[in-house]
VMD Tcl script that builds the backbone (N, CA, C; Angstrom):
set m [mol new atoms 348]
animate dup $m
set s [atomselect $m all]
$s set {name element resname resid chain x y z} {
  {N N UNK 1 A 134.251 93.845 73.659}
  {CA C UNK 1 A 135.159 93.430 74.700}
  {C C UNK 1 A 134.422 92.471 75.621}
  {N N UNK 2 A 135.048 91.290 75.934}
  {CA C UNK 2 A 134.603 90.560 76.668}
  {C C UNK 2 A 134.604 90.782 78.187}
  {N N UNK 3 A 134.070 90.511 79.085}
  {CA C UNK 3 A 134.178 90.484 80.580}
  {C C UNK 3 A 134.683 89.385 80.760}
  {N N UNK 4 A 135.695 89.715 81.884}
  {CA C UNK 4 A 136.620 88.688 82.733}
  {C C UNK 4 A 136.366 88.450 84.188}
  {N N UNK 5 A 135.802 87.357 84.644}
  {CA C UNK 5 A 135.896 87.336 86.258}
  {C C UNK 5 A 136.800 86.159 86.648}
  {N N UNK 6 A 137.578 86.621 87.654}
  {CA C UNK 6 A 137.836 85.184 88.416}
  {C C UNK 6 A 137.005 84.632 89.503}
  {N N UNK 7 A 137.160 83.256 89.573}
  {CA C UNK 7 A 135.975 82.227 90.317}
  {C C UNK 7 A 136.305 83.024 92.395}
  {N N UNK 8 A 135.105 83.373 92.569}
  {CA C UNK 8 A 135.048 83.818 94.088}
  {C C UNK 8 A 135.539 82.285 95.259}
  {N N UNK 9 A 136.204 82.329 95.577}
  {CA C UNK 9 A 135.930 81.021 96.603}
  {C C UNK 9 A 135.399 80.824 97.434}
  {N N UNK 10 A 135.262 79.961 97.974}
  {CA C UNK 10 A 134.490 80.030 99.384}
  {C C UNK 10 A 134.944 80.701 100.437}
  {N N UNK 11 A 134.005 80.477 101.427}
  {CA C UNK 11 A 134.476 81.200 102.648}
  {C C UNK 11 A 134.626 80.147 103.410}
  {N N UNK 12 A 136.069 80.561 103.865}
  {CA C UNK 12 A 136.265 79.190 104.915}
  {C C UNK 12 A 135.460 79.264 106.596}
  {N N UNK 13 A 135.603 78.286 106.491}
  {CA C UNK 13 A 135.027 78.093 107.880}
  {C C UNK 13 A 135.184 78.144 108.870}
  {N N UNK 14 A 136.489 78.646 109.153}
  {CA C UNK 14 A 137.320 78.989 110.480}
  {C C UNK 14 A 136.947 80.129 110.822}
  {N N UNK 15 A 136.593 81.267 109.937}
  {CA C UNK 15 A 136.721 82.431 110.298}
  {C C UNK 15 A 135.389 82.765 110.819}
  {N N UNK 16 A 135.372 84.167 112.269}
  {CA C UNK 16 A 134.719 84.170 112.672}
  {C C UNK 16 A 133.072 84.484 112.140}
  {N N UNK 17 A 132.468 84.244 112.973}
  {CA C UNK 17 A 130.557 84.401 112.606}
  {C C UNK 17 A 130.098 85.548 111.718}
  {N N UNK 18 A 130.595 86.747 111.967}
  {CA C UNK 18 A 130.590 87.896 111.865}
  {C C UNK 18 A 131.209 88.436 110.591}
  {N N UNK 19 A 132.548 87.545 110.558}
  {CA C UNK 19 A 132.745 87.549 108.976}
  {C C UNK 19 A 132.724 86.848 107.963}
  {N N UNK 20 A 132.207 85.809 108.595}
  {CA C UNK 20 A 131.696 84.272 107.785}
  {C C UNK 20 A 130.579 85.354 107.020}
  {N N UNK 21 A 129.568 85.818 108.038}
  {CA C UNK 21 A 128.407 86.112 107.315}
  {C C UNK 21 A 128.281 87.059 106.269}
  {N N UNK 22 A 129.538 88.679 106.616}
  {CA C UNK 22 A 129.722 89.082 105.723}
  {C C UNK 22 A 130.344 88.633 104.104}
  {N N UNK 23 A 131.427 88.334 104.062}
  {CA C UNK 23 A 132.140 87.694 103.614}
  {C C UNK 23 A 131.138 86.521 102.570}
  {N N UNK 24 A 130.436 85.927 102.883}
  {CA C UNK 24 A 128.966 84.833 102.046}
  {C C UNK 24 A 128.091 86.026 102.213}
  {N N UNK 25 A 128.036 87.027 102.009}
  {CA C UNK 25 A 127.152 88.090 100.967}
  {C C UNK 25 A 128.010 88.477 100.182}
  {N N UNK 26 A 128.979 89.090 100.474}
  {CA C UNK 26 A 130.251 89.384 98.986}
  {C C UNK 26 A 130.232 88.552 98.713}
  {N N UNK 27 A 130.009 87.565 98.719}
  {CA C UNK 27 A 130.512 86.325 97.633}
  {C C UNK 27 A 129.370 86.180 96.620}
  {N N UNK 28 A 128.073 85.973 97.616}
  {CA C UNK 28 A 126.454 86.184 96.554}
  {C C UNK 28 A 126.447 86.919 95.821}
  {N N UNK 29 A 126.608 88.170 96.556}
  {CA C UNK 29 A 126.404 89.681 95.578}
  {C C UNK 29 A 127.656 89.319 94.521}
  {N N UNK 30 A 128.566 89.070 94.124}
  {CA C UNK 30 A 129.784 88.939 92.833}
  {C C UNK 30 A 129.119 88.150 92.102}
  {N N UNK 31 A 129.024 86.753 92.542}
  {CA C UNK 31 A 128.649 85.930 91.765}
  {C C UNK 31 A 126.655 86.025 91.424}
  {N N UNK 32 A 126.399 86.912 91.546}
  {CA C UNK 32 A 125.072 87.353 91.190}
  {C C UNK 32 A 125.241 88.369 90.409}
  {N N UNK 33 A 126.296 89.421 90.056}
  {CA C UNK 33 A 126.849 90.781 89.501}
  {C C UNK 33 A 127.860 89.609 88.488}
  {N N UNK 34 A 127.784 88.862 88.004}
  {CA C UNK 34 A 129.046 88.653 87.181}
  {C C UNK 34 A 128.113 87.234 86.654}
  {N N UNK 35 A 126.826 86.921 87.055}
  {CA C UNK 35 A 126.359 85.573 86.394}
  {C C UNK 35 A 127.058 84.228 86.283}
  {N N UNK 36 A 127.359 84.350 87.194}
  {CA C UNK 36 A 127.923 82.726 87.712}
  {C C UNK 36 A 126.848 82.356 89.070}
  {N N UNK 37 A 126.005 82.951 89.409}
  {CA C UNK 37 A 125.555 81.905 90.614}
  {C C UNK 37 A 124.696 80.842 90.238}
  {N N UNK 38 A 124.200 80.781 88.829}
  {CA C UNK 38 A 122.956 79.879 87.967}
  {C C UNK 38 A 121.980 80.448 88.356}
  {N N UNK 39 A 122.028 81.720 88.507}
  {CA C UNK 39 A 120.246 82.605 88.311}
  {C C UNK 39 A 119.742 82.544 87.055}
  {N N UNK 40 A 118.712 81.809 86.992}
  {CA C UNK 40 A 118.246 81.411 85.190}
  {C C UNK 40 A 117.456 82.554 84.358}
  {N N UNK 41 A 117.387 83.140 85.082}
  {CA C UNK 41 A 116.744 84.777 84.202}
  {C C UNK 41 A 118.229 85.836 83.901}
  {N N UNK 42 A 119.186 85.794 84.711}
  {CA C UNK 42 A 120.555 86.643 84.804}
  {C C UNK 42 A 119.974 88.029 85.315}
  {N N UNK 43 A 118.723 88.072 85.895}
  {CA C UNK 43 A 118.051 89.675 85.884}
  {C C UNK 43 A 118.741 90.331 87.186}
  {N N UNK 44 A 120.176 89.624 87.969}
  {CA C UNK 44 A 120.930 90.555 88.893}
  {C C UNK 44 A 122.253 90.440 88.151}
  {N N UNK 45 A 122.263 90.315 87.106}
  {CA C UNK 45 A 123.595 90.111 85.960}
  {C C UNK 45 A 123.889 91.684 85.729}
  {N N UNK 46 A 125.302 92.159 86.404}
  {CA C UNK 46 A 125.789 93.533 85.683}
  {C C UNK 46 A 125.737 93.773 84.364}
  {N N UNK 47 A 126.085 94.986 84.038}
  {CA C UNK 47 A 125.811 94.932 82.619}
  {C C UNK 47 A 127.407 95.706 82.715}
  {N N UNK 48 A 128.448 94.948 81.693}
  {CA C UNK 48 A 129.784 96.204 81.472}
  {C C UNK 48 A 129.913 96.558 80.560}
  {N N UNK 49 A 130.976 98.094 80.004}
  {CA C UNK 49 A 130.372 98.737 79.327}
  {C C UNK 49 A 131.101 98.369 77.691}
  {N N UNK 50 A 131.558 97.111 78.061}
  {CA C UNK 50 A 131.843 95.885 76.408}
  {C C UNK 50 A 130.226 95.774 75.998}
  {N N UNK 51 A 129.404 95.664 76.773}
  {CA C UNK 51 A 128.222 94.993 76.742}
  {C C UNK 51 A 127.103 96.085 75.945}
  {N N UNK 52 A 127.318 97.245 76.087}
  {CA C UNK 52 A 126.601 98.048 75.082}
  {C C UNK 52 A 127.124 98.611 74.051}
  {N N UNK 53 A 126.254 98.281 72.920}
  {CA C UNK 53 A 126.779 98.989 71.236}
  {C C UNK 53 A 126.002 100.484 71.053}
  {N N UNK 54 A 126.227 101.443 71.191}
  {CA C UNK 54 A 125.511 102.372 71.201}
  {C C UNK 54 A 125.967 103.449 70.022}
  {N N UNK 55 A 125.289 103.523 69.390}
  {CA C UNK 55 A 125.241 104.783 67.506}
  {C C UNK 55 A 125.109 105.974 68.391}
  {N N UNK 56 A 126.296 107.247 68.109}
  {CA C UNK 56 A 126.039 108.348 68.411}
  {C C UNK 56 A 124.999 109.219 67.634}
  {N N UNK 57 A 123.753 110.085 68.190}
  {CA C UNK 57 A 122.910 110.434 67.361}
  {C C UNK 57 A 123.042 111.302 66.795}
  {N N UNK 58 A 124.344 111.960 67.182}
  {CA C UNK 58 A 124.879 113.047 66.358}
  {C C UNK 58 A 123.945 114.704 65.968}
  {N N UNK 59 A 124.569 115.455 65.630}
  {CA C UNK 59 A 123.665 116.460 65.668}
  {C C UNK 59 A 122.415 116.665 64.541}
  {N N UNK 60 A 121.316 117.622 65.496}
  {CA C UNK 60 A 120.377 117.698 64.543}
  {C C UNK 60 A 120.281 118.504 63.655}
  {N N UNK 61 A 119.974 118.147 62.267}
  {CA C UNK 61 A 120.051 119.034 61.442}
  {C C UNK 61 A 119.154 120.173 60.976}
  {N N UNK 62 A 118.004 120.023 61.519}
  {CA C UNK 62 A 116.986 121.140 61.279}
  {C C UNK 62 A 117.200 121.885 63.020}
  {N N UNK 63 A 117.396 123.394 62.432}
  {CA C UNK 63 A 117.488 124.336 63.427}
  {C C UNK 63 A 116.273 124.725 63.868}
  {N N UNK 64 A 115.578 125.334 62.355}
  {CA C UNK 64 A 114.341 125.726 62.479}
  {C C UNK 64 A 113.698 126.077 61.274}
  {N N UNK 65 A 112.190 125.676 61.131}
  {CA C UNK 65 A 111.445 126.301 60.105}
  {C C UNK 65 A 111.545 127.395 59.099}
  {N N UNK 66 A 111.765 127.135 58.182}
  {CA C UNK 66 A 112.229 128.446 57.192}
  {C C UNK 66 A 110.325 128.725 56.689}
  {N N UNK 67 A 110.069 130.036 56.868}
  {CA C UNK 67 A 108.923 130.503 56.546}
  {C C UNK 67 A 108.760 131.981 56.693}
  {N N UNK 68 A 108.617 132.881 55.673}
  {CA C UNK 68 A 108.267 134.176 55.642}
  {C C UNK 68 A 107.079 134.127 55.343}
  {N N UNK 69 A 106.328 133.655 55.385}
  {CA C UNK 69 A 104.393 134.270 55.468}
  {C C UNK 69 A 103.871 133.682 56.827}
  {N N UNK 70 A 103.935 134.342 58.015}
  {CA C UNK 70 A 103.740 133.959 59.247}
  {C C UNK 70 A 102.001 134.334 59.478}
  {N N UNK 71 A 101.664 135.106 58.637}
  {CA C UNK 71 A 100.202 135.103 59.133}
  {C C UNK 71 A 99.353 134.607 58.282}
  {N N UNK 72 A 97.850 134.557 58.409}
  {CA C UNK 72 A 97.183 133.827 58.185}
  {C C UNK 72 A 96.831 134.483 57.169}
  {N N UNK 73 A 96.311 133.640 55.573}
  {CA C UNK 73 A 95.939 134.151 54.296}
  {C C UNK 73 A 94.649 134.943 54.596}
  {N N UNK 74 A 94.355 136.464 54.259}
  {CA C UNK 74 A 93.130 136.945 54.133}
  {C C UNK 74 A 92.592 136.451 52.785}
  {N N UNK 75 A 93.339 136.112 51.479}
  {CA C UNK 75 A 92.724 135.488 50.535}
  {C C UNK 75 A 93.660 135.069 49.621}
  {N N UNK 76 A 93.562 134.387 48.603}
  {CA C UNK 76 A 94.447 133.060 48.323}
  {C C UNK 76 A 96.015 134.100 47.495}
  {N N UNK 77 A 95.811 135.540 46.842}
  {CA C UNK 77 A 96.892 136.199 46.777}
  {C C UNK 77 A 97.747 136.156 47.681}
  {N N UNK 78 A 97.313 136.309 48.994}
  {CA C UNK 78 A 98.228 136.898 50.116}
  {C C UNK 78 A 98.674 135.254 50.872}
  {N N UNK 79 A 98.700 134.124 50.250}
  {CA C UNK 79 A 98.927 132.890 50.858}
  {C C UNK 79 A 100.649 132.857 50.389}
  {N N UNK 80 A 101.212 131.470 51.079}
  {CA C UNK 80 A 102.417 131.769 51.338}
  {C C UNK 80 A 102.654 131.295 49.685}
  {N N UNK 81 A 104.229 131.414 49.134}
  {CA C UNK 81 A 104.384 130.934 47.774}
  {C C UNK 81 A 104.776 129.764 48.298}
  {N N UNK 82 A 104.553 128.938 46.502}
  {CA C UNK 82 A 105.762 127.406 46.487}
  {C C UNK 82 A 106.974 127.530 47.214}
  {N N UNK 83 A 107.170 128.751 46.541}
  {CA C UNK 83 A 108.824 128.234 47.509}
  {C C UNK 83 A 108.482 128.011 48.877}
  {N N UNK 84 A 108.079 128.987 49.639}
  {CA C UNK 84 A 107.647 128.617 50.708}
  {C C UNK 84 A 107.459 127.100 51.078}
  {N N UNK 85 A 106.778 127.168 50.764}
  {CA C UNK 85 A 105.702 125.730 51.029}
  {C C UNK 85 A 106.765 124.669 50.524}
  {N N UNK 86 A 107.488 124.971 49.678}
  {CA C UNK 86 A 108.967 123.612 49.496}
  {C C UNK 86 A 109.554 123.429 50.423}
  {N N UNK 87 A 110.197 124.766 50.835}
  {CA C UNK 87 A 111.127 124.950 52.232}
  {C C UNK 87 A 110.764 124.286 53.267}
  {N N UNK 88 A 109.443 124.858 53.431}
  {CA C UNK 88 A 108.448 123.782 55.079}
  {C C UNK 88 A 108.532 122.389 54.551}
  {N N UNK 89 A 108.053 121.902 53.795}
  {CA C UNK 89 A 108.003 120.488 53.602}
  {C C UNK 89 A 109.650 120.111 53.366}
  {N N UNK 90 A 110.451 120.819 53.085}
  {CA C UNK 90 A 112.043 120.046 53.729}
  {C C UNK 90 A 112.527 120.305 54.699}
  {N N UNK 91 A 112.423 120.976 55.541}
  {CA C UNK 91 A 112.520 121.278 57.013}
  {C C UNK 91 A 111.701 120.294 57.869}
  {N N UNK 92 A 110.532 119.867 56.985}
  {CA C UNK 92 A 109.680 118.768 58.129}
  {C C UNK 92 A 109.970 117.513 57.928}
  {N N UNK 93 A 111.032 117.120 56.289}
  {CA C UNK 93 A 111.679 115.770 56.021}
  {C C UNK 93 A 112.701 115.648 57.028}
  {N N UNK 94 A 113.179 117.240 56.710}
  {CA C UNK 94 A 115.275 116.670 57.632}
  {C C UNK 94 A 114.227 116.516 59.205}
  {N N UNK 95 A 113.211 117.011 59.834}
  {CA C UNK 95 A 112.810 117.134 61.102}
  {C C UNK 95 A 112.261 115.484 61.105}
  {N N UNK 96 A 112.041 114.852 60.387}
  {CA C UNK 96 A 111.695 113.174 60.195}
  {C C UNK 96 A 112.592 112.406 60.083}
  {N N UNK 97 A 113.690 112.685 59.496}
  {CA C UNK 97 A 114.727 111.814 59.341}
  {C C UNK 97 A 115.467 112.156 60.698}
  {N N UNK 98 A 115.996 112.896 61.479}
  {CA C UNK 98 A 116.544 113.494 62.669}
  {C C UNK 98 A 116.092 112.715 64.217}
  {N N UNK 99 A 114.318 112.406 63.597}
  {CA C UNK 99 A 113.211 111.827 64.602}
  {C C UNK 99 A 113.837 110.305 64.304}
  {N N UNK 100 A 113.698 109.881 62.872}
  {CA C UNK 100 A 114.239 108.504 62.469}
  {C C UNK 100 A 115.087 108.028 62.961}
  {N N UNK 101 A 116.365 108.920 63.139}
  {CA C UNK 101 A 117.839 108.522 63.331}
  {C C UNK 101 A 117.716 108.251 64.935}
  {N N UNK 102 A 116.886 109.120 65.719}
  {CA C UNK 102 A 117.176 109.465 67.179}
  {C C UNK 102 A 116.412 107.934 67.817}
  {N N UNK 103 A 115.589 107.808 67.243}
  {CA C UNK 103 A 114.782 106.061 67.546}
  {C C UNK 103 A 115.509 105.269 66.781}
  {N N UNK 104 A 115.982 104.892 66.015}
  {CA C UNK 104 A 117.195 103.992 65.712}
  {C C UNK 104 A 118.284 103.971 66.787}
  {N N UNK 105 A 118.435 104.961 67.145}
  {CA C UNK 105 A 119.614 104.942 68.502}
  {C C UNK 105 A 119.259 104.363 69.805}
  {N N UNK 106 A 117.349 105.240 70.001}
  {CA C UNK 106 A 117.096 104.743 71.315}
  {C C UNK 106 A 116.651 103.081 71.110}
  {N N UNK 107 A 116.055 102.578 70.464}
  {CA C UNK 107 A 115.731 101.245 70.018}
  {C C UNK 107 A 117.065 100.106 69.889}
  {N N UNK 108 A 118.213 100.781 69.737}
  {CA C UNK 108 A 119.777 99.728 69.623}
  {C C UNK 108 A 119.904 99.786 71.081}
  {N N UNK 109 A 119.804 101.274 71.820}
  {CA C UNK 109 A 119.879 100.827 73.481}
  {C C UNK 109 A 119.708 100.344 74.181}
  {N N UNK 110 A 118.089 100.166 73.806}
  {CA C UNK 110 A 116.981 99.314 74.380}
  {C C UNK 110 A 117.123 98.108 74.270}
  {N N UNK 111 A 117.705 97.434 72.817}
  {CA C UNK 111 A 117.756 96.051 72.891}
  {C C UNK 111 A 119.348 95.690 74.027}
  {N N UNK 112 A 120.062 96.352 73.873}
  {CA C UNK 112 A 121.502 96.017 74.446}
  {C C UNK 112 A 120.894 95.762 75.981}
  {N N UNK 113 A 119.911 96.820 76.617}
  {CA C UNK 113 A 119.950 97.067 77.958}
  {C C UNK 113 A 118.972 95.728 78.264}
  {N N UNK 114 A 118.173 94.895 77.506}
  {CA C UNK 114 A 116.718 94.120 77.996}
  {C C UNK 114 A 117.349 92.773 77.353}
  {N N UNK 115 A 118.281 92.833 76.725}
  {CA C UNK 115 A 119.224 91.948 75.920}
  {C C UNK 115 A 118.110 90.678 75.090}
  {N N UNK 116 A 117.429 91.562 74.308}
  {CA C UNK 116 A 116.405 91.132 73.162}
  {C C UNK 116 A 117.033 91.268 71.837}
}
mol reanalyze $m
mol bondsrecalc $m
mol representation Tube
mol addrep $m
């Protein structure tokens, strides 16, 4: 969605001191919030909310670690099994891909907000 402004006009000159002066700050502050005053960086340019694309990160899919041998091997019988050890190593993929997805989101924000 695009942003729409209409052109601020001047402030006439009849009107008194007091609201001349107010009146030429609303006018700065708009046209500094809407990028029309020719500020060549735009770094007092609003941002509206056409202006950000943002990926929901949606929920995470690892709850938690699947592991039944919680203590430490007294000797290599009593170590955890394969299965085990499959389970952890896919619990620590979906826990990578979850990490993946969540910086893909914050990184699309980041560019929208620094407008890189």
């Amino acid at each position: 969605m695009a942003k729409r402004y209409v052109a601020t006009p001047e402030v006439p000159s009849t009107e008194i001191v007091a609201q001349s002066i107010l009146l030429s700050a609303i006018k700065e502050n708009i046209e500094l919030l809407t990028g029309t005053r020719g500020e060549p960086d735009l770094a007092s340019m609003a941002l509206a909310r056409g202006d950000l694309t943002v990926e929901q990160v949606g929920e995470q899919e690892m709850g938690a670690v699947n592991t039944s041998n919680t203590a430490a091997p007294a000797d290599v019988a009593s170590a955890a099994s394969a299965v085990t050890v499959d389970l952890l190593r896919n619990d620590v993929q979906i826990l990578a891909n979850d990490v993946f997805r969540t910086r893909q989101a914050l990184d699309l924000l980041i560019r929208n907000l620094t407008g890189v």
